[in-house]
Each structure stands twice: as structure tokens, then as C-alpha cells.
C-alpha positions, 0 to 999 in steps of 0.5 A: 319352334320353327326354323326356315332356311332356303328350301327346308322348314323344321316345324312343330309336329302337329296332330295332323302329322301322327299319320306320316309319323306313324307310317315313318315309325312303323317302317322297319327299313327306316326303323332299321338302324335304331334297332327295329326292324320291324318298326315301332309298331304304334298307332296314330292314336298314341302318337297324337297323345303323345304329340299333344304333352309336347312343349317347348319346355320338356320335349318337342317332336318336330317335322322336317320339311323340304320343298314343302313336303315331309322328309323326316322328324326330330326331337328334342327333350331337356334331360336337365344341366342345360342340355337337350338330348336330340335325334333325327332321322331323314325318313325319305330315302330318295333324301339321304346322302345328299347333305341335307341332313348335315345342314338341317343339323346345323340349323337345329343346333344352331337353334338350341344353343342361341335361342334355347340357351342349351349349353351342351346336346347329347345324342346316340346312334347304332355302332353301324350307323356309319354314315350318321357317326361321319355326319355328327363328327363333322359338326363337333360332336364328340365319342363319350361312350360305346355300349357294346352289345347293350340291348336286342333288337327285334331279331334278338340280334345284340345291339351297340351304340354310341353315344356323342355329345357336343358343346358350343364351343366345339360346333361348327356351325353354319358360317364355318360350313358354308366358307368351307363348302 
């Protein structure tokens, strides 16, 4: 996949990129929010095993770029049906807040619908991750479920989350968002 508009670039991961990821991955600040404060705790090794059974078919890690540099990762994995279950995160902190990750979505999704012939994407995020639950119902997605208390996090603290999922129909997509912006 690869993806360019304007400044930003959203590319295959590629082995060269585990160690950018694995800084990301093993940041509690940036983990934070899924529930690891204290990071993943994986190796550049696993993550160029794992980068390497990515496909276009199955699950495909992915970076994201803005004038140039890395600023964050997604991914995709088909979970059957015709739809995708998809995740970001916009891991440069001087970044976030700006919009771009709204754009970036719509560019993402716009891809997975038109060139991957997903009909429906489904995604979660923390009940406290406010700023990403705005973001998302912005762009169409919509409630279907929150797990309250589902799981503990790395302090043992419960965690809730919500899950959204989105069809084409109810995307807003890039044309909508510029002649509104």
C-alpha cells in the first residue's frame, strides 16, 4: 500500500522500520492510551518476524509519514465479511492535535474501501481516548458496543472500551471534508 497526498506518505512497514516501532511500541506515554503504560515491551526482532508475514491479503502494518519523517503507524487485518479491523496512532506528540490525523484516516479509508473492496471497517479505542472517539465520529463511524471494565491494564487498573465500526455509505470522505473545511 501506498498512499501520498500533499505532505504525508502512508507506506508499508518495512524491516528497516521495526526500530522506530519498537521505540513507539515500548513508550508507555504513547502506549498509554491502549492500555500499556509501560509499553509493549517487544524486541526489534519480533517485530521484523512479525513485519515479515505481513501481506496485503491478511494484515499489513504501515508507516506514516509527514515531510518525510515517521510520525506514526497503522494497520489493517481482514477479519472476514468484507471488513478490515484497522488501528492508528499518530506516535509524534508534536503532531497530534493538528488534524492530521483526521486526513490521514480519510485517506486510509478511502483506500480500503475503493482499492481494497472492504465494505465495512471496525475499530476500538479506550472510553478515555476522547480526543480519538471525536476524530472517529466525525468521519461516520458509529457506537456499536462498550465493554466496561474489560480487561486490566498494566497497573491493574480496569479498562473500558469502545468499539465503532463504519460502512461506506456512512463515510464522510475526503470531497465531503474539504468543501466543509
Amino acid at each position: 500500500m501506498l498512499i501520498q497526498h500533499e505532505d504525508i506518505v502512508i507506506r508499508n512497514a518495512e524491516l528497516k522500520d521495526s526500530k522506530i516501532l519498537c521505540e513507539w511500541w515500548n513508550n508507555g506515554e504513547i502506549m498509554a492510551h491502549a492500555g500499556f503504560p509501560h509499553g509493549l515491551e517487544t524486541t526489534e526482532e519480533k517485530i521484523k518476524n512479525d513485519l515479515k508475514n505481513d501481506s496485503d491479503e491478511t494484515r499489513r502494518r504501515l508507516i506514516i509519514e509527514y515531510n518525510i519523517e515517521p510520525i506514526g503507524e497503522m494497520s489493517y487485518r481482514y477479519i472476514g465479511c468484507n471488513t478490515a479491523e484497522m488501528g492508528i496512532k499518530i506516535c509524534d506528540v508534536t503532531r497530534q492535535n493538528k488534524g492530521l490525523g483526521t486526513i490521514i484516516l480519510k485517506l486510509f479509508i478511502t483506500s480500503l474501501f475503493d482499492e481494497y473492496n472492504v465494505k465495512k471497517i471496525v475499530l476500538d479505542t479506550n472510553l478515555n481516548n476522547k480526543r480519538a472517539q471525536h476524530v472517529y465520529e466525525k468521519i461516520g463511524f458509529k457506537q456499536v458496543k462498550t465493554n466496561y471494565d474489560s480487561w486490566k491494564n498494566q497497573l491493574g487498573e480496569l479498562q473500558s472500551f469502545i468499539y465503532y465500526e463504519l460502512s461506506k455509505e456512512h463515510f464522510v470522505n475526503l470531497n465531503t471534508f474539504y468543501k466543509n473545511f
